[in-house]
Backbone of each chain as ProteinMPNN parsed JSONL, in Angstrom:
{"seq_chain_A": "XXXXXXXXXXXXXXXXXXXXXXXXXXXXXXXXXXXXXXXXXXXXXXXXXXXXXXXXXXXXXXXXXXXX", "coords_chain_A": {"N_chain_A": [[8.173, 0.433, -1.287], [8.018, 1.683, 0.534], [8.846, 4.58, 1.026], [6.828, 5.036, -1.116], [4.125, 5.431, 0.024], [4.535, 7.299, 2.018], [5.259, 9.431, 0.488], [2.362, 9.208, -0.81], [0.903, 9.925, 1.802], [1.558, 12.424, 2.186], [0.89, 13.889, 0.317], [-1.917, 14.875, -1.204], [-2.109, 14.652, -4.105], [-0.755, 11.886, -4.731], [-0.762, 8.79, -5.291], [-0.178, 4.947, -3.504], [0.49, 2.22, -4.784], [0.999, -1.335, -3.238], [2.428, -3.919, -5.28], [1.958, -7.754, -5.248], [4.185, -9.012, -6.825], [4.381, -11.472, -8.564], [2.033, -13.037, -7.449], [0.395, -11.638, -9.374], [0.809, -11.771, -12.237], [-0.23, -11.098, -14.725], [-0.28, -8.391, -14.688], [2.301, -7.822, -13.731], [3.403, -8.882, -16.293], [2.491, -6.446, -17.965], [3.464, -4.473, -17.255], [6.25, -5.187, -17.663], [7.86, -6.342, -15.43], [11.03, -7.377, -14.893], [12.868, -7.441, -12.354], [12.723, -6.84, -9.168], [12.488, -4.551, -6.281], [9.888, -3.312, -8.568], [9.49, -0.428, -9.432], [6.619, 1.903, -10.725], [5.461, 5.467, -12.141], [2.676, 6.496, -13.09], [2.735, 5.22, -15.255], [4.662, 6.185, -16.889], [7.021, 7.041, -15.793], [9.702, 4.868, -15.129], [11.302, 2.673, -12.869], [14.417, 0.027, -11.302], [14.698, -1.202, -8.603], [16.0, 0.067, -5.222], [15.676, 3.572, -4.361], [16.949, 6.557, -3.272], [15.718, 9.16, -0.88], [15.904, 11.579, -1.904], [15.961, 11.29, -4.499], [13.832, 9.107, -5.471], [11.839, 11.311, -5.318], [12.551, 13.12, -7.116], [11.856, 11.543, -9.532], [9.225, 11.486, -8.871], [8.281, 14.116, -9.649], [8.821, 14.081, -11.97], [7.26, 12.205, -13.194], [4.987, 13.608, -12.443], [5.203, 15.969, -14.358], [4.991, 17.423, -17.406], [4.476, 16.009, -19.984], [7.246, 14.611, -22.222]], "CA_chain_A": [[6.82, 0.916, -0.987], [7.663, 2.783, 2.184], [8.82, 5.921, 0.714], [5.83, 5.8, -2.043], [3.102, 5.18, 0.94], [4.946, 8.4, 2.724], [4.549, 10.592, -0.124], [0.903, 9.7, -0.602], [0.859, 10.335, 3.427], [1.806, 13.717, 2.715], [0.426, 14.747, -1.013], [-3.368, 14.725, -1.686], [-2.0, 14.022, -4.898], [0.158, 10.989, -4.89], [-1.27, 7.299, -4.742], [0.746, 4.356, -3.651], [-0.04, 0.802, -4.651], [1.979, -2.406, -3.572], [1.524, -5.538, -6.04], [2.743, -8.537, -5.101], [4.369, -9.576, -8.762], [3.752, -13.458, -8.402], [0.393, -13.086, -7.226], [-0.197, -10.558, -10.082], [1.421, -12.627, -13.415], [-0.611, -10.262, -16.151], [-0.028, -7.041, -14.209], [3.787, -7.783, -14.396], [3.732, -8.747, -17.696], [1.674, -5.634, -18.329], [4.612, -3.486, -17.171], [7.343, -5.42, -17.511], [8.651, -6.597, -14.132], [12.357, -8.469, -14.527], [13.594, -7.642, -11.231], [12.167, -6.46, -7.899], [11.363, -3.804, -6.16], [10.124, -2.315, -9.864], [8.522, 1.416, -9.653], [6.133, 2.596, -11.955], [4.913, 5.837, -11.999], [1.942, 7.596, -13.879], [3.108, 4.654, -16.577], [5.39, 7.106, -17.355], [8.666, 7.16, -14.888], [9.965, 3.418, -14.208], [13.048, 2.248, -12.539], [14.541, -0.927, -10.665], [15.857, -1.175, -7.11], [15.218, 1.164, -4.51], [16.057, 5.227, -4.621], [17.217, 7.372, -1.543], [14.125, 9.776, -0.904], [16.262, 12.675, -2.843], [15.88, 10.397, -6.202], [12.654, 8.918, -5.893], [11.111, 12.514, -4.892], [13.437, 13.791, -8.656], [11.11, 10.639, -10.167], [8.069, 11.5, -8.523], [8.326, 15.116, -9.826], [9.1, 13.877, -13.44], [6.657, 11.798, -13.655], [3.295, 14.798, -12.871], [5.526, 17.121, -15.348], [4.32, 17.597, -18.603], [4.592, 14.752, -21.565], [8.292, 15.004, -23.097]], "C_chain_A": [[6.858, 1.961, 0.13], [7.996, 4.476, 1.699], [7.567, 6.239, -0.671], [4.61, 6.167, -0.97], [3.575, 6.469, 1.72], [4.412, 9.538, 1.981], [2.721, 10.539, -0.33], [0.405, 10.006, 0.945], [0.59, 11.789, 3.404], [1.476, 14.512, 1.749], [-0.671, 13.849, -1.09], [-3.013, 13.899, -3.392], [-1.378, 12.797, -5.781], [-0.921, 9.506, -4.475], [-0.076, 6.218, -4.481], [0.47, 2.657, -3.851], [1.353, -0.283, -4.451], [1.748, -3.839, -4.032], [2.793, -5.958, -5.475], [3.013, -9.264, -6.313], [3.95, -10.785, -8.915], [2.49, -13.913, -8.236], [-0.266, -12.084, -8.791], [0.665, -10.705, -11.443], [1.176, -11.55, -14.685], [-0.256, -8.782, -15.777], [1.537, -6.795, -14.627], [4.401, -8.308, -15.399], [3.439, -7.047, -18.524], [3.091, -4.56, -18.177], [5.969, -4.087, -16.612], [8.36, -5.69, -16.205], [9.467, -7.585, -14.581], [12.976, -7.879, -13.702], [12.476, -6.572, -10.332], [13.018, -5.827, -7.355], [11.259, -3.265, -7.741], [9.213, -1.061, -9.95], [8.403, 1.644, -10.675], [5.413, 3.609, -11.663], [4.36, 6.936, -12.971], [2.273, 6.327, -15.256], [3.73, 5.288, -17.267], [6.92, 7.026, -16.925], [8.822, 5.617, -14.707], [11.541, 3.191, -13.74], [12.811, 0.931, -11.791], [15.204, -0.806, -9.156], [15.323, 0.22, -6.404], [16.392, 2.85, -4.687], [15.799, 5.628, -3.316], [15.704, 8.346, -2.246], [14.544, 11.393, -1.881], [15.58, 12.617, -4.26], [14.545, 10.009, -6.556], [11.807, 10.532, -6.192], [10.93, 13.525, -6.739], [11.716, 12.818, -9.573], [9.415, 11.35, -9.893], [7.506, 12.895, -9.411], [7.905, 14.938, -11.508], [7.692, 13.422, -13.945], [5.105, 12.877, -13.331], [3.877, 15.759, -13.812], [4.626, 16.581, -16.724], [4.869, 16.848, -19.559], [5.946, 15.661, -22.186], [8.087, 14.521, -24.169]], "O_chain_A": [[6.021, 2.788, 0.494], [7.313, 5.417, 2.103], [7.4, 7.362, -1.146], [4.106, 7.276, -1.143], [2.553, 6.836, 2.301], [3.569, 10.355, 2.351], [1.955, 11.475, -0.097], [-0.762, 10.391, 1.019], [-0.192, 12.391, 4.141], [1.605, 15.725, 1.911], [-0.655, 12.618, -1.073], [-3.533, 12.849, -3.767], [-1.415, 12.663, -7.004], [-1.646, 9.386, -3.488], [0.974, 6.415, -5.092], [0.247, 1.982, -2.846], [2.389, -0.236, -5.115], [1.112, -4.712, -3.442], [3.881, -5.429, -5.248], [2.198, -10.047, -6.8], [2.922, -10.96, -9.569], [1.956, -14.907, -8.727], [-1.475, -12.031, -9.015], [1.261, -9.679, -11.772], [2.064, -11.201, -15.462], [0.059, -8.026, -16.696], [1.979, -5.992, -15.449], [5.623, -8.311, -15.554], [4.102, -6.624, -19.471], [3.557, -3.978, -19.156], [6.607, -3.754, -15.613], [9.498, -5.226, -16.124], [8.956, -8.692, -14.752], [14.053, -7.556, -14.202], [11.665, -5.771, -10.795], [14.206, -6.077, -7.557], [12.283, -2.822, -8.261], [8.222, -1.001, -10.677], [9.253, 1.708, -11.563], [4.493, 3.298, -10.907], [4.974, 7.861, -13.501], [1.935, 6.752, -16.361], [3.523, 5.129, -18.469], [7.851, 6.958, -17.727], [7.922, 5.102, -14.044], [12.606, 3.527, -14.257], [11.679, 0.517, -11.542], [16.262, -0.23, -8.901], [14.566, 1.096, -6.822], [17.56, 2.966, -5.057], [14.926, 5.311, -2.508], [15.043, 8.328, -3.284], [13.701, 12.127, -2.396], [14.944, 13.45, -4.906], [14.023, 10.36, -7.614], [11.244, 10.753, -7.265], [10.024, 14.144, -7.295], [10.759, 13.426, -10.054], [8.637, 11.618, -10.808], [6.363, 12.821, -9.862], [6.978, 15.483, -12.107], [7.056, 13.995, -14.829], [4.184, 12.765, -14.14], [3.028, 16.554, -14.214], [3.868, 15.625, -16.888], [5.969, 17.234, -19.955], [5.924, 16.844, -22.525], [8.869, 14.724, -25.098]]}, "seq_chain_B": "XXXXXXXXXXXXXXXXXXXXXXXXXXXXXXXXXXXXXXXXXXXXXXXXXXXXXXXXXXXXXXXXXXXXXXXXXXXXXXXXXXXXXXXXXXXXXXXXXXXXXXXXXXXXXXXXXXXXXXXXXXXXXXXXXXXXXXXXXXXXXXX", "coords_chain_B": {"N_chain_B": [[-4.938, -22.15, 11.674], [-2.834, -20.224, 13.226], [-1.279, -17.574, 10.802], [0.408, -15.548, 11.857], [3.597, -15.839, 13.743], [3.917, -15.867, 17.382], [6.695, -14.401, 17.917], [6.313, -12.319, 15.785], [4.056, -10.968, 16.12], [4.13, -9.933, 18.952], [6.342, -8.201, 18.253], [5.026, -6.612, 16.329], [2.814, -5.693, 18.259], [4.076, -4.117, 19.708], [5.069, -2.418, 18.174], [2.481, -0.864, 17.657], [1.698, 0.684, 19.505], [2.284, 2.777, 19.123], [0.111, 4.071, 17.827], [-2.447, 6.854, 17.023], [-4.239, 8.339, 15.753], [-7.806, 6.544, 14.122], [-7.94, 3.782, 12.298], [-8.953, 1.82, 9.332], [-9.172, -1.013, 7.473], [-9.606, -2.004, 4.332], [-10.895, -5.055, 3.139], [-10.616, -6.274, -0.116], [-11.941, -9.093, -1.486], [-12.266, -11.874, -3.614], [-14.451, -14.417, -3.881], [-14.807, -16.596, -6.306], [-12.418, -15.474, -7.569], [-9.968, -15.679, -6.579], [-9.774, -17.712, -4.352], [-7.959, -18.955, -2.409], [-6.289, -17.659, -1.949], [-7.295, -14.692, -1.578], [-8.754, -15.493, 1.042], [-6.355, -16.33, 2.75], [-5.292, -13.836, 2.919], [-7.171, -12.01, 4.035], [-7.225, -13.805, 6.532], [-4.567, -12.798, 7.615], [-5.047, -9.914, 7.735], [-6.99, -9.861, 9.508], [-5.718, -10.845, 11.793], [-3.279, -9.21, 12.603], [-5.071, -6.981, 12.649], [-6.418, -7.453, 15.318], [-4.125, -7.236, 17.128], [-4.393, -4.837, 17.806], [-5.924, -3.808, 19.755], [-8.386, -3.164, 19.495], [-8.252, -0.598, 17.944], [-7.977, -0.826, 15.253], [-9.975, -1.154, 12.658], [-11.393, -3.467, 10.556], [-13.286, -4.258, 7.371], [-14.917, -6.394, 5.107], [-14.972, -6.803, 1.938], [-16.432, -7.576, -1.286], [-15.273, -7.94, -4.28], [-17.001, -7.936, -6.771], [-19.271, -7.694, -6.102], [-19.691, -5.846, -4.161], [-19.152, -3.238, -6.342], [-19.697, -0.437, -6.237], [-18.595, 0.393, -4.085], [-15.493, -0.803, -4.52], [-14.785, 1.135, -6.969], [-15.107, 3.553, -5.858], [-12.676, 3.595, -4.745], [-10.989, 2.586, -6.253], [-9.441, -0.065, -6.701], [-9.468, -2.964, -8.538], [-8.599, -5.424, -8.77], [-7.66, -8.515, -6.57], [-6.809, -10.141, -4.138], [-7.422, -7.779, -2.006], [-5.844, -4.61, -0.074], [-7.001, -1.767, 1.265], [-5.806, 1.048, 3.177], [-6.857, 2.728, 5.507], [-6.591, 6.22, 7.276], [-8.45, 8.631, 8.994], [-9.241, 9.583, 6.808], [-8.924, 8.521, 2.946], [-5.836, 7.994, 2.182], [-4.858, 6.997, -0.021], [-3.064, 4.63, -0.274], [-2.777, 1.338, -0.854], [-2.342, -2.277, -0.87], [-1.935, -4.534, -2.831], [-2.597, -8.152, -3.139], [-1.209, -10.64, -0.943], [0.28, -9.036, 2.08], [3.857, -9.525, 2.373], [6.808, -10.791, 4.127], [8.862, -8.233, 3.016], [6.786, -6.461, 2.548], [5.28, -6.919, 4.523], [6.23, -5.442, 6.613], [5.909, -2.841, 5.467], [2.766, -2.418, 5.163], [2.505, -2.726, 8.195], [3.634, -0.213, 8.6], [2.179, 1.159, 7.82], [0.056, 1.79, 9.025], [0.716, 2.592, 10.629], [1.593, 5.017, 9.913], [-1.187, 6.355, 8.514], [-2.613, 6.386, 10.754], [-1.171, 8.351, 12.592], [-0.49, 9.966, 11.016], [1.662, 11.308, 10.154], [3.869, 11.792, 7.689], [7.208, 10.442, 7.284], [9.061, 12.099, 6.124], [11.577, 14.28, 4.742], [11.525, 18.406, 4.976], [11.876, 19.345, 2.772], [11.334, 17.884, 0.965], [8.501, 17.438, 1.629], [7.661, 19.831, 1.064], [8.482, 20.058, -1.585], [6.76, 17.966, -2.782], [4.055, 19.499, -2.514], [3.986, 21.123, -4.135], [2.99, 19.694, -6.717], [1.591, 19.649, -9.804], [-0.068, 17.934, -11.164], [-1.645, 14.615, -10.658], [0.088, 11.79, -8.717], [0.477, 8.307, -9.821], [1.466, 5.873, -7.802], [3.55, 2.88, -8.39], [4.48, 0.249, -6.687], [6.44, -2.8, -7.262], [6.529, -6.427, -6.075], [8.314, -8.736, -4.431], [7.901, -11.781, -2.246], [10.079, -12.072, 0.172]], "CA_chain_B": [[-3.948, -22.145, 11.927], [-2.926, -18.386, 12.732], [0.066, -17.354, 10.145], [1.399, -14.857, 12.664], [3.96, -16.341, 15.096], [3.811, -15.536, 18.723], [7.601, -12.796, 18.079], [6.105, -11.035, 14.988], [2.755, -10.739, 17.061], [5.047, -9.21, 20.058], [7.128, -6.706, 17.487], [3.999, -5.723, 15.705], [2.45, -5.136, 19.105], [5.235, -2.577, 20.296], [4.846, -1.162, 16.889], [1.138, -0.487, 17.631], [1.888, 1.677, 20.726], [2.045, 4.352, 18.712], [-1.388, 4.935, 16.668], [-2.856, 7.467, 17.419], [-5.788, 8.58, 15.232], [-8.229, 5.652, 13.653], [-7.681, 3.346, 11.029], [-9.565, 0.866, 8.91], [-8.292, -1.658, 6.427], [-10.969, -2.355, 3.573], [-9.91, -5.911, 2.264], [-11.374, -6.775, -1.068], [-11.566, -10.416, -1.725], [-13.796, -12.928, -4.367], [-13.948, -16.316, -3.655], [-14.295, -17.186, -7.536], [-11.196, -15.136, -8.852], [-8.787, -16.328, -5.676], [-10.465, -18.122, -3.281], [-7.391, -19.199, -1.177], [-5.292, -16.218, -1.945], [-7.879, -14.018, -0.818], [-8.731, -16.045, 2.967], [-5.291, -16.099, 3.6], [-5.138, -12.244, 2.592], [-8.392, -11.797, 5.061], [-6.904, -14.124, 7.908], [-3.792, -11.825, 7.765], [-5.479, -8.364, 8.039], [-8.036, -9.92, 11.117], [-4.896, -11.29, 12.91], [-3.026, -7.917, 12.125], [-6.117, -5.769, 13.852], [-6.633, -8.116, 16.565], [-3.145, -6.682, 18.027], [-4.055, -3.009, 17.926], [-6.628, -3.443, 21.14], [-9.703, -2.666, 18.714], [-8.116, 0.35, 16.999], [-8.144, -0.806, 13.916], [-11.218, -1.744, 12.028], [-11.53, -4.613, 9.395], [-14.084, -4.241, 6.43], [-14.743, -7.043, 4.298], [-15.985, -6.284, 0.617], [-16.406, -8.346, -2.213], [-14.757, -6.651, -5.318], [-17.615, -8.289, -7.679], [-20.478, -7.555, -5.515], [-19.409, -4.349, -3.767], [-18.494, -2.922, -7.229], [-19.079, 0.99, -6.154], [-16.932, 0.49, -3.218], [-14.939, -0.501, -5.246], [-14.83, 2.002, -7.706], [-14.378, 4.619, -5.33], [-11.534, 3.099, -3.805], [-10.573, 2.684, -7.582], [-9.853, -1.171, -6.792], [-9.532, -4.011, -9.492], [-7.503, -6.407, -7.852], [-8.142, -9.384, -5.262], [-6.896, -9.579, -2.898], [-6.815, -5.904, -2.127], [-6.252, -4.328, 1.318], [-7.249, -0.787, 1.406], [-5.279, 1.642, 4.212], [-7.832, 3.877, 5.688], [-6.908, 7.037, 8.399], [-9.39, 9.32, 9.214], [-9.614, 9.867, 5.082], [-8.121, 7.518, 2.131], [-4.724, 8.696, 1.801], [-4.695, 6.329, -1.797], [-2.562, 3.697, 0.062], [-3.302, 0.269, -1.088], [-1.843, -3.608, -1.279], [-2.305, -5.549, -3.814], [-1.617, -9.49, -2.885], [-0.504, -10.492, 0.339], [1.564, -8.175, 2.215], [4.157, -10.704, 3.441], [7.881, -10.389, 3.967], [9.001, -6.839, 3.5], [6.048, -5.578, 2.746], [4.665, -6.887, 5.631], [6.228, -5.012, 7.028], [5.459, -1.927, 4.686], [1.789, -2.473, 5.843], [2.678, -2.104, 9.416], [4.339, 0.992, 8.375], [1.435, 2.451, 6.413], [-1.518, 1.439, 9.27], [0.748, 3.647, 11.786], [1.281, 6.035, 8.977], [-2.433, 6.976, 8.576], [-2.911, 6.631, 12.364], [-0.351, 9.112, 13.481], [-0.67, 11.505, 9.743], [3.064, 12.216, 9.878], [4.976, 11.224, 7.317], [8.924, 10.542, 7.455], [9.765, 12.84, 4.597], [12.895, 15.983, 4.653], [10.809, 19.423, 4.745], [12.25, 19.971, 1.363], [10.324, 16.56, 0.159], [6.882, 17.562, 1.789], [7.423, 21.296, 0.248], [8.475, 19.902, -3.455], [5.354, 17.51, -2.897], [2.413, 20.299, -2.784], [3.415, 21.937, -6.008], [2.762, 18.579, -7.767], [-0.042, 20.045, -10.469], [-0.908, 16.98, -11.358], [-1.6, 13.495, -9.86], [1.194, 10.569, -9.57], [0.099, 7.056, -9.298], [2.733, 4.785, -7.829], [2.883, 0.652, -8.323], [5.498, -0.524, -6.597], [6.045, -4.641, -7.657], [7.68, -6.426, -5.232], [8.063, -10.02, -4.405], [7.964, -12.158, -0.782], [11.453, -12.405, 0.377]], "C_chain_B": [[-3.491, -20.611, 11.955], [-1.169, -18.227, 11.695], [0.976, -16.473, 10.957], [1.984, -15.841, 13.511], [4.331, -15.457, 15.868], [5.149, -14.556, 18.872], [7.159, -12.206, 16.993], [4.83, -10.571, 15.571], [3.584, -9.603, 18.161], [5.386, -7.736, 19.28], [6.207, -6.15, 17.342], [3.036, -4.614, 16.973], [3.215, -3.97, 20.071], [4.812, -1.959, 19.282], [3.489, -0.056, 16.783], [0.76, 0.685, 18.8], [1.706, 3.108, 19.978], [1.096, 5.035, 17.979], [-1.733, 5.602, 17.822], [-4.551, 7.799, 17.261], [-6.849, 7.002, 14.71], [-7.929, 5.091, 12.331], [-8.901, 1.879, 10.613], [-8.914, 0.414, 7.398], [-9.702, -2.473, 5.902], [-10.159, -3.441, 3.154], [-10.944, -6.238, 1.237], [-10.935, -8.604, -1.556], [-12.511, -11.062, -3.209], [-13.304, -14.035, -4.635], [-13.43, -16.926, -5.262], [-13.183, -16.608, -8.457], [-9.932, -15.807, -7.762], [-9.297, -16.55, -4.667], [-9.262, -18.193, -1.635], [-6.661, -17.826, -1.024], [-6.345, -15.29, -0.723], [-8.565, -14.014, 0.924], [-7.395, -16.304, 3.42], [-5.373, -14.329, 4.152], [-6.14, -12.024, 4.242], [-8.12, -12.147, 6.518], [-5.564, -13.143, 8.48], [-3.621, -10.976, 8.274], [-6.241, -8.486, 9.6], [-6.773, -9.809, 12.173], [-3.989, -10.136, 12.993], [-4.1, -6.911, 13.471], [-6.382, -6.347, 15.174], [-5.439, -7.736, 17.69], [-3.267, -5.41, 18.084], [-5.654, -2.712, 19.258], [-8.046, -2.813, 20.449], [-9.601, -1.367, 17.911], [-8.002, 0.67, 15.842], [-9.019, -1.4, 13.151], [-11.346, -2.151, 10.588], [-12.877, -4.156, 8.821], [-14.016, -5.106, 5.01], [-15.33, -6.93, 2.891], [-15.72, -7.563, -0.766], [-16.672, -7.448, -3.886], [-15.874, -7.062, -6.535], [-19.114, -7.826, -7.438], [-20.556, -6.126, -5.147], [-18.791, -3.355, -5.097], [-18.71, -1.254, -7.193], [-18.386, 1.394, -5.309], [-15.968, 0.349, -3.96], [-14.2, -0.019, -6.489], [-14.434, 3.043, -7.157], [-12.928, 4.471, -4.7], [-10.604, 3.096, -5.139], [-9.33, 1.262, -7.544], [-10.288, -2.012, -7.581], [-9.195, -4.974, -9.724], [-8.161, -6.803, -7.045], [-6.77, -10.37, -5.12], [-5.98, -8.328, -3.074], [-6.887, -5.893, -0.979], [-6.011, -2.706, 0.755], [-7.177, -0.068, 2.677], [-5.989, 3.262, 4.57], [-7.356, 4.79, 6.787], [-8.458, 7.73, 8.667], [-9.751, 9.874, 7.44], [-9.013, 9.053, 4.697], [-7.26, 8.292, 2.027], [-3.824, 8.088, 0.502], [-3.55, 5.147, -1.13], [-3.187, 2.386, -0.025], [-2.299, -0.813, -1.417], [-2.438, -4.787, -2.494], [-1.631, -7.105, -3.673], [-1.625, -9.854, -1.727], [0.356, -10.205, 0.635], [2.201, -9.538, 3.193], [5.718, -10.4, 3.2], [8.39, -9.138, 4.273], [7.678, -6.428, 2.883], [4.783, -6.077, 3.537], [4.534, -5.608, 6.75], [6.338, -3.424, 6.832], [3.634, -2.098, 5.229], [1.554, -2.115, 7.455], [2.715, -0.692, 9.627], [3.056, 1.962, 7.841], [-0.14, 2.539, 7.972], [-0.741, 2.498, 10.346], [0.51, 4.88, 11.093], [0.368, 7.087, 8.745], [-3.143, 6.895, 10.012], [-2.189, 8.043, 12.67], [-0.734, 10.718, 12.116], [0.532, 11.853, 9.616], [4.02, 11.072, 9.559], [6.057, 11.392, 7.669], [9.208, 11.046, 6.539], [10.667, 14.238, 5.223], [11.361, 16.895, 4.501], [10.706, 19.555, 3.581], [11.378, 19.014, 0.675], [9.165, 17.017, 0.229], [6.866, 18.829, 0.74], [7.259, 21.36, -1.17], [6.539, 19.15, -4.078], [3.777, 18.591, -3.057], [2.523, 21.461, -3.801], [3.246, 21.237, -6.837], [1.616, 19.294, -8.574], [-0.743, 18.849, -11.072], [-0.768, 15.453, -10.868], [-0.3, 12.697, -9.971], [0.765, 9.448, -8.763], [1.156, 5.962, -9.389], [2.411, 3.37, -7.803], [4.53, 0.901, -7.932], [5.503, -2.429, -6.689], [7.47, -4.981, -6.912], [7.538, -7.958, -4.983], [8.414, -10.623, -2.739], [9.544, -12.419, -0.545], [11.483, -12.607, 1.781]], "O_chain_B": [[-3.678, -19.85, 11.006], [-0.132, -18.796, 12.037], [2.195, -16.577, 10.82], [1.256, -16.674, 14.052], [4.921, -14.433, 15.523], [5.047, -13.788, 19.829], [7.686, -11.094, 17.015], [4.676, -9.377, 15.313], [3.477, -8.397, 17.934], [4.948, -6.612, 19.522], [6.076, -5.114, 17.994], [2.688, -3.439, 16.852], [2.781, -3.209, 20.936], [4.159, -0.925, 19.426], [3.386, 1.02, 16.194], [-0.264, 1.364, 18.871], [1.13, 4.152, 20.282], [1.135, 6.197, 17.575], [-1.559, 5.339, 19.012], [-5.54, 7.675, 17.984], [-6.239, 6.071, 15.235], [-7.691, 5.806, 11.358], [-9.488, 1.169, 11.429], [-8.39, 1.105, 6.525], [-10.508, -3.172, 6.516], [-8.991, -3.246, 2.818], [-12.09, -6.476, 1.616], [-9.838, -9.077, -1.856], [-13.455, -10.399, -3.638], [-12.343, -14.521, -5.232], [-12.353, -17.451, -5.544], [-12.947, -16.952, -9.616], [-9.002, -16.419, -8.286], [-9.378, -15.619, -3.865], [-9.441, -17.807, -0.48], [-6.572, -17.134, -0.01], [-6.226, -15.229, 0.501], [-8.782, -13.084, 1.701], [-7.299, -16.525, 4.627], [-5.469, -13.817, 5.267], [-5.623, -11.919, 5.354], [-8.436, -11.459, 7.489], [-5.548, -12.782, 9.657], [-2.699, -10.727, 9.05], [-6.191, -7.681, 10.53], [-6.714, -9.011, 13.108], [-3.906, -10.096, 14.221], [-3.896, -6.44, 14.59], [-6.563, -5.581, 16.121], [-5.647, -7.866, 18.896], [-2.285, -4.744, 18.411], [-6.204, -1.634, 19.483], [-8.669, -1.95, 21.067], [-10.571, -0.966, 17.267], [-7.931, 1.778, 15.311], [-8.648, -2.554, 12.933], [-11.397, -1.378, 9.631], [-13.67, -3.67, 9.627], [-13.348, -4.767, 4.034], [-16.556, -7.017, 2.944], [-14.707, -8.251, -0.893], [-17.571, -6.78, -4.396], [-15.614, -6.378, -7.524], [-19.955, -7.631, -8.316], [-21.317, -5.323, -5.686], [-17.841, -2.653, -4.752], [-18.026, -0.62, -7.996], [-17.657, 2.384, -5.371], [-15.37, 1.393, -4.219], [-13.225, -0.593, -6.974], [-13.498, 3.657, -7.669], [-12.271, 5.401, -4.233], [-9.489, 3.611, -5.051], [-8.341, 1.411, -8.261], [-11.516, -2.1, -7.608], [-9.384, -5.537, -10.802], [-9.092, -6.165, -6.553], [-6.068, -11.042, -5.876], [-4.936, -7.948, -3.603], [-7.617, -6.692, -0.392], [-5.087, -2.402, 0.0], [-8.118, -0.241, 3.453], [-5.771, 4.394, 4.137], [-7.702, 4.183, 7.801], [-9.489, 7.094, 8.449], [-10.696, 10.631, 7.221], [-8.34, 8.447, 5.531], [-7.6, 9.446, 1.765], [-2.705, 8.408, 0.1], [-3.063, 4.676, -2.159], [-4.162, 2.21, 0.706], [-1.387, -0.491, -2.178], [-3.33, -5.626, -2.614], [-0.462, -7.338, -3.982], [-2.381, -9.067, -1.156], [1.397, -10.584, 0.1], [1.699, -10.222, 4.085], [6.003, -9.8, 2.164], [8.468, -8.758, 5.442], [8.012, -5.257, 2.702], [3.612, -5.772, 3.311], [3.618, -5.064, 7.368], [6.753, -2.718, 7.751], [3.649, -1.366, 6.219], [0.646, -1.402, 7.882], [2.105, -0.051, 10.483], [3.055, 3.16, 7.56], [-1.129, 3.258, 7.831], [-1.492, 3.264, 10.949], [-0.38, 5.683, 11.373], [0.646, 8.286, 8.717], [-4.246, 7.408, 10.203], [-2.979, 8.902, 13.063], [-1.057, 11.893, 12.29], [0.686, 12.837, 8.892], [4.591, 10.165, 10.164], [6.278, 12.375, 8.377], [9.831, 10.288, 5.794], [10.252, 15.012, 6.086], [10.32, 16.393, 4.078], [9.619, 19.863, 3.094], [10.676, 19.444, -0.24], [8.534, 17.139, -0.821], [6.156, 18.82, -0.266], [6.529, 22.067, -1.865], [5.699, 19.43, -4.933], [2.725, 18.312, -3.632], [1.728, 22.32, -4.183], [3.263, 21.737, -7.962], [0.611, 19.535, -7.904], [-1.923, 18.884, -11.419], [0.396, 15.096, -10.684], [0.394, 12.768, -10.985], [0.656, 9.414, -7.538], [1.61, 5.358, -10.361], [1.406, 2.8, -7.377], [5.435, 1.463, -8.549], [4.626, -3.142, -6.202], [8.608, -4.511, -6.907], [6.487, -8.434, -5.412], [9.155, -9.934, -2.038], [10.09, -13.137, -1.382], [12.536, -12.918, 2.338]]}, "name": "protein", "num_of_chains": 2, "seq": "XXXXXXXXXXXXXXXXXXXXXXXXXXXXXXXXXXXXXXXXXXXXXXXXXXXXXXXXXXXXXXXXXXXXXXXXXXXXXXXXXXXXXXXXXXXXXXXXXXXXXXXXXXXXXXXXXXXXXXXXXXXXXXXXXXXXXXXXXXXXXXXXXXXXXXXXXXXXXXXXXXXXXXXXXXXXXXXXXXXXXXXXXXXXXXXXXXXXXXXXXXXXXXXXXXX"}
């Protein structure tokens, strides 16, 4: 969460939400949470485990590009 | 019973040295979708602002009742805490922040206090040619 909560810090256009998966059973069924931390973004980009701020930033990018 | 103990009270209170600008933390609760969830969530955020010397201001809303607060806040979740600076900067918890993202909450209330993120130049610079929005969920569990 700390590097998504940075970028929305610093882009008007970035949001950052942090669910707590256990508390939130249909949410992480909803998008598939089997392992923690799990990033989703735009319901588009997902990964597991955390990303240096190079990688997420690559992700973050991917996911406002244009529908592959 | 307060859930903080008397050294994360201490840390948090060094940590708090450094706001600068104002903050407010909207918590959305409703008794009939999570009654306890959501008064822990609530006792959390009070005991939380109660170490920042009145600089940080609690707002309690009820996500069933308050339903164009939360709408603008864009809020659908309980317990929600909503991370306010001097504007919404779209930072939000879903759950109780507890564990590490306790201490991700800490992180986010200086965050929108101070306005300056920890990001490389090259990060902030790639960030404001985004053309279109990105909405992050991070899912994370108490550890």
């Amino acid at each position: 969460m700390r590097l998504a909560q940075h970028m929305a810090a610093a882009s008007d256009k970035v949001s950052a939400t942090a669910i707590e998966a256990t508390e939130f059973p249909e949410l992480s069924r909803t998008y598939r949470v089997m392992a923690v931390p799990k990033v989703v973004m735009n319901d588009r980009v997902q990964f597991e485990g955390a990303l240096p701020e190079k990688e997420f930033l690559a992700a973050v990018l991917k996911a406002a590009g244009p529908a592959s | 019973m307060a859930i903080l103990q008397e050294r994360d009270r201490q840390a948090v209170r060094k940590e708090f040295e450094r706001l600068t600008g104002p903050v407010k933390l909207v918590v959305f609760s409703q008794a009939l979708a999570a009654a306890d969830l959501c008064q822990q969530n609530e006792e959390l955020v009070r005991e939380v602002a109660d170490l920042t010397d009145g600089r940080v201001a609690v707002e309690v809303l009820n996500l069933a009742i308050d339903r164009d607060r939360a709408e603008a806040y864009g809020v659908d979740q309980v317990p929600a805490i909503v991370v306010e600076g001097a504007r919404d900067l779209g930072i939000r918890f879903y759950g109780i922040p507890s564990g590490y993202e306790f201490s991700n909450l800490i992180d986010s209330i200086i965050l929108v206090s101070t306005g300056e993120p920890a990001l490389s130049e090259e990060t902030r610079a790639s960030l404001e040619t985004l053309a279109e929005p990105v909405d992050i969920k991070v899912f994370s569990t108490p550890t």
